[in-house]
C-alpha positions in Angstrom: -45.5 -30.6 168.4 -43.6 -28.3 170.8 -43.1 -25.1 168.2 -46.9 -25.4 166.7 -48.2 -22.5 167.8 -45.2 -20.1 167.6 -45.1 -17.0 165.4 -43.0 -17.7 162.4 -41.8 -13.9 160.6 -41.5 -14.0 156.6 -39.4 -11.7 155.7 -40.3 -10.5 151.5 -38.4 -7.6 150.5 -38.9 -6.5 147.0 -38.3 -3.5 144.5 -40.3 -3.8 141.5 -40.8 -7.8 141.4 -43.9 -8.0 139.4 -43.0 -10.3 137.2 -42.7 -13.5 139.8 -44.4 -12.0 142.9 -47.9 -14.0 142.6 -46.3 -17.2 142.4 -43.7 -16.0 145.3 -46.9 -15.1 147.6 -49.0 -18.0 146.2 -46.3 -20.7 148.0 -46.3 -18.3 151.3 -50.2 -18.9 151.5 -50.1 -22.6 151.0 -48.0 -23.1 153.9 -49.6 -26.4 155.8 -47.8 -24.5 158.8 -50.5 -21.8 159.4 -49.5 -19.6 162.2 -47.3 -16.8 160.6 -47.5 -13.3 159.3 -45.7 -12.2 156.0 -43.6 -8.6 156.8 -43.7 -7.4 152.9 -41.6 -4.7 152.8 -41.9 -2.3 149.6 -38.5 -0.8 148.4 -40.1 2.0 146.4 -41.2 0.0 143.9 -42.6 1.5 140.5 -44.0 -1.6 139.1 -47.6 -3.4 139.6 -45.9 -4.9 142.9 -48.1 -3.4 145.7 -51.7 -4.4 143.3 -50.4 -8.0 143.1 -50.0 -7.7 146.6 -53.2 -6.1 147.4 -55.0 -8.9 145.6 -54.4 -11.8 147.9 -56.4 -9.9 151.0 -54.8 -11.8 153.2 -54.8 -11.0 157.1 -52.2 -12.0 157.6 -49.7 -10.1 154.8 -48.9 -6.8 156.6 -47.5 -4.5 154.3 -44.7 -1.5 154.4 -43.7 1.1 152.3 -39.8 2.1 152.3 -39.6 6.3 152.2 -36.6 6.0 149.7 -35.3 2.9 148.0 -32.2 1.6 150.2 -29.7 -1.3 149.8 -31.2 -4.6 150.2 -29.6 -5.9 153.3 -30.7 -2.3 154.8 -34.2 -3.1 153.6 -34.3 -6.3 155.5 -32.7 -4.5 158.6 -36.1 -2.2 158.4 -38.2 -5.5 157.2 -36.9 -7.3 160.3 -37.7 -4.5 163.1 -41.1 -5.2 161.9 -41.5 -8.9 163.2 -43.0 -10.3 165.6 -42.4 -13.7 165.4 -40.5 -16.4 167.6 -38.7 -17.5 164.5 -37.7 -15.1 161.3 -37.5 -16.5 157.8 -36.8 -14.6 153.7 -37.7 -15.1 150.3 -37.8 -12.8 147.7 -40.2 -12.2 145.0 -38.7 -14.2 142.2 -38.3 -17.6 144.5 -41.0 -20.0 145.8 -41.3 -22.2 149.1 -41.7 -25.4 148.8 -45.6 -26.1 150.7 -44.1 -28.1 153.6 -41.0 -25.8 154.1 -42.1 -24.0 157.4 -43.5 -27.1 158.7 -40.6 -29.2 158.3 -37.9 -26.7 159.9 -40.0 -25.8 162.7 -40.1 -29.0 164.6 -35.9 -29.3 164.2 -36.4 -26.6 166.8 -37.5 -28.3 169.6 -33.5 -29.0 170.3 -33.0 -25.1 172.1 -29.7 -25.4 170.9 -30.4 -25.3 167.4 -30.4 -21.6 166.5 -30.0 -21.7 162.4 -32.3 -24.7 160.5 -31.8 -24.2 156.4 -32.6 -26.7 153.3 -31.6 -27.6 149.9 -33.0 -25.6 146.9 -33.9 -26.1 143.2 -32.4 -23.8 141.0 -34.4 -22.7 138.6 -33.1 -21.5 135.3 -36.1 -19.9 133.3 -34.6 -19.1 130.0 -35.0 -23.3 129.3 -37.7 -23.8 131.7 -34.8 -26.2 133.4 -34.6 -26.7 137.6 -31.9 -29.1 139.1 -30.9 -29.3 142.7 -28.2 -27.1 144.4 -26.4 -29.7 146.3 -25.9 -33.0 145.4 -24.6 -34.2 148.4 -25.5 -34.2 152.4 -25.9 -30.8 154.0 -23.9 -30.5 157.3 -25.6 -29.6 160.8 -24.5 -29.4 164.1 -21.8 -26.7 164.2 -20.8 -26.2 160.9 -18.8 -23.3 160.7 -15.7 -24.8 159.3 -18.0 -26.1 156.9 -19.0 -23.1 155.5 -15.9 -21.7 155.3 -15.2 -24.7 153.3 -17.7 -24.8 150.9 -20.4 -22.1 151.9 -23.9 -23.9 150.9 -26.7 -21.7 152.6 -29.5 -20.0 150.5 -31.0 -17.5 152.9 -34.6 -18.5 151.4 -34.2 -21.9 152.9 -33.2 -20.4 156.5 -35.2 -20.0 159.5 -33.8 -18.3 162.3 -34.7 -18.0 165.9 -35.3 -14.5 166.1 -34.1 -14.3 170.1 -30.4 -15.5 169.3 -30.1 -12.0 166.6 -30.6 -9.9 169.9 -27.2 -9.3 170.3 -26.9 -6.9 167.0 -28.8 -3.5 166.3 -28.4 -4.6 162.6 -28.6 -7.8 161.9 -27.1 -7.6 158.7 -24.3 -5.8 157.5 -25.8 -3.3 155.7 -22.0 -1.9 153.8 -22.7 -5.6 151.3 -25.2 -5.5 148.8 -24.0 -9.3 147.8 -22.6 -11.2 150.4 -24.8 -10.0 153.6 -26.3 -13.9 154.3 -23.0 -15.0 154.1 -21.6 -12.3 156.8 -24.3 -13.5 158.8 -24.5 -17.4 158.5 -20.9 -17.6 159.4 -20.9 -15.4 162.3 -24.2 -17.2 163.8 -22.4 -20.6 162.9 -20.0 -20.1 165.4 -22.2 -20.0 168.8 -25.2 -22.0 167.3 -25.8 -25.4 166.0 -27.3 -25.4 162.7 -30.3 -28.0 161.8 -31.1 -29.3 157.6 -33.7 -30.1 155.8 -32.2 -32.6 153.4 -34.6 -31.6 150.9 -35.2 -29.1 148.6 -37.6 -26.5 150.7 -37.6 -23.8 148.5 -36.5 -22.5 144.3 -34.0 -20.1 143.6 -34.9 -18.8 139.8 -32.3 -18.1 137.6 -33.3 -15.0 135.1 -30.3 -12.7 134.2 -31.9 -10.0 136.6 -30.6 -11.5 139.7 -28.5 -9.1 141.4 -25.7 -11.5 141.8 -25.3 -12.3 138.4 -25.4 -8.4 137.2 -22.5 -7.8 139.4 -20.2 -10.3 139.7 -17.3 -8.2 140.6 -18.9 -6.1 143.6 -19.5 -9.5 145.0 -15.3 -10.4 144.7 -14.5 -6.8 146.4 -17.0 -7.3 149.2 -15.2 -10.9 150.0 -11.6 -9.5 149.6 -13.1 -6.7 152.4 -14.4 -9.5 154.3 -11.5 -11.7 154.3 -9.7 -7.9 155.4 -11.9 -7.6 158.0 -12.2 -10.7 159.6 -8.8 -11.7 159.1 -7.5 -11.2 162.4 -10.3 -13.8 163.8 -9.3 -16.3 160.8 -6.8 -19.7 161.2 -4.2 -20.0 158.6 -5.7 -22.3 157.3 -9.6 -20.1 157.0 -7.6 -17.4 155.4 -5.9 -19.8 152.9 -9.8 -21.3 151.8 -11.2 -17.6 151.6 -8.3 -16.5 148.9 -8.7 -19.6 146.8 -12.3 -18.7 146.9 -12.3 -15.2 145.6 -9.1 -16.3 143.2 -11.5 -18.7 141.8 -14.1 -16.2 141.5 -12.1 -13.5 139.4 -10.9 -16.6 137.3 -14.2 -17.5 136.1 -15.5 -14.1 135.9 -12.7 -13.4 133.8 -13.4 -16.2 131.6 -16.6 -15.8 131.4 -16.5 -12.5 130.0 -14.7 -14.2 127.0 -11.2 -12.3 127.4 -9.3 -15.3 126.9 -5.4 -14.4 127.2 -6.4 -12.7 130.2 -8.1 -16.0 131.6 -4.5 -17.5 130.7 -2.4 -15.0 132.2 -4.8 -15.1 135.5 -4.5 -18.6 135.3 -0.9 -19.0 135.1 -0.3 -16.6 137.6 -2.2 -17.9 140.1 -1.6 -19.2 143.6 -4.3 -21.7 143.3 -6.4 -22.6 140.7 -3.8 -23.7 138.2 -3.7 -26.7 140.1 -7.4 -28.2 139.8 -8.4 -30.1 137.1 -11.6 -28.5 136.4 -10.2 -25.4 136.0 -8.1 -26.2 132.8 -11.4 -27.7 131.5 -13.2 -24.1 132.3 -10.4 -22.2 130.6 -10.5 -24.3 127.3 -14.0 -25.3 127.0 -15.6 -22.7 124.0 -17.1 -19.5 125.4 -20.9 -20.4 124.2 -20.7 -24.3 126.0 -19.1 -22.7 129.1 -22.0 -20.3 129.6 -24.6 -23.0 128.9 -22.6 -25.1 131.4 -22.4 -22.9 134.2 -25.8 -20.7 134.0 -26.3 -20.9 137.5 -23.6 -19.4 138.3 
């Protein structure tokens, strides 16, 4: 195989992940692809983190030590300076890797045009101990840009990059998000870059009411309406159009599900989209309690 002796980078940042960090490590040392190094970057954590981490004595887990907790996508800025590798991948310390996932994404790398290879996940939900697959349906490759504008379906945790192609950036992610950083970055790397999938699922999101997404749903709708400010310039008509029904769709169900239900009504009747899908009038009357249980993952 053309890539089997090339440095892959693993990319952990964490801030007091103790409670799923052995299992998050435990899939990183079962790799059947052997040559990498793990860059574990320590965001001031408080927690048992760093004697978990201690305990695998492992060569090839190189450890740092933030001098002040920063913003995630800062912390992988500093993470990333510290890799060597010809290739740079993430997870966090609450996900896992499938065994095969480095050695299956490698090899799509022999095509040097490929700059971007991702997977499908499992999503995890760990208050019922239930996991079901992200995406039902075929990933796109190839240039996919317009596909994620679309219907953005990238989990940074089932990414591997080819570190030479980030050179054009100081900071390779955008460090003023704290939510939609990957999504900043897949997009922009979309454009110049084909993208290569792993069909199947090559790594597990977990799902446990910590997740920093989930906490703050509405940071995540300003960052995209700053985005969509941003880049809008740059965007088609028709780009611009898919971005606002994305964030209207977003304030819709965070609205809903926060329970305040004329307000869901008067959002929905209002708006410029979503009062004209289907599932939407299903989401605004379905009870509170079923809709959570429904849509957990989201």
């Amino acid at each position: 195989m053309q890539n089997k002796n090339k440095l892959v980078s693993i990319v952990l940042n964490c801030f007091n992940g103790e409670e799923f960090l052995k299992a998050a490590l435990s899939s990183i040392i079962n790799q059947t692809y052997e040559n990498w190094e793990l860059i574990f970057w320590d965001n001031k954590s408080t927690d048992r983190s760093k004697i978990i981490f201690d305990k695998f004595k492992s060569k090839k887990f190189k450890y740092f030590k933030s001098k002040k907790h920063v913003p995630l996508y800062k912390a992988k800025n500093l993470a990333i300076k510290k890799c060597k590798g010809d290739y740079i991948t993430f997870i966090d310390s609450d996900d896992t890797w499938d065994k095969d996932k480095l050695k299956k994404q490698i090899k799509l790398f022999s095509n040097k045009k490929i700059g971007v290879v991702y997977g499908n996940m499992w999503i995890r939900n760990e208050n019922n101990n239930k996991s079901k697959i992200y995406w039902k349906t075929n990933l796109p490759d190839g240039f996919i840009y317009n596909d994620l504008i679309k219907n953005y379906c990238i989990g940074i945790i089932s990414t591997m990059i080819r570190k030479k192609i980030l050179n054009f950036k100081k900071k390779i992610f955008n460090e003023k998000y704290n939510h939609i950083g990957d999504f900043d970055l897949f997009t922009m790397l979309s454009k110049k870059w084909k993208f290569g999938v792993v069909q199947s699922p090559v790594a597990t999101y977990r799902v446990h009411g910590n997740n920093l997404s989930f906490k703050n749903r509405k940071n995540e709708i300003k960052e995209f309406k700053h985005w969509l400010n941003k880049n809008s310039k740059y965007l088609k008509d028709f780009e611009k159009k898919i971005i606002e029904q994305k964030i209207e769709q977003k304030c819709f169900i965070d609205i809903r599900l926060e329970g305040h239900f004329l307000s869901t009504v008067r959002f929905f009747l209002k708006s410029k989209y979503i009062k004209y899908k289907f599932k939407n009038l299903v989401l605004l009357i379905l009870p509170i309690i079923l809709l959570k249980k429904i849509m957990w993952y989201v």
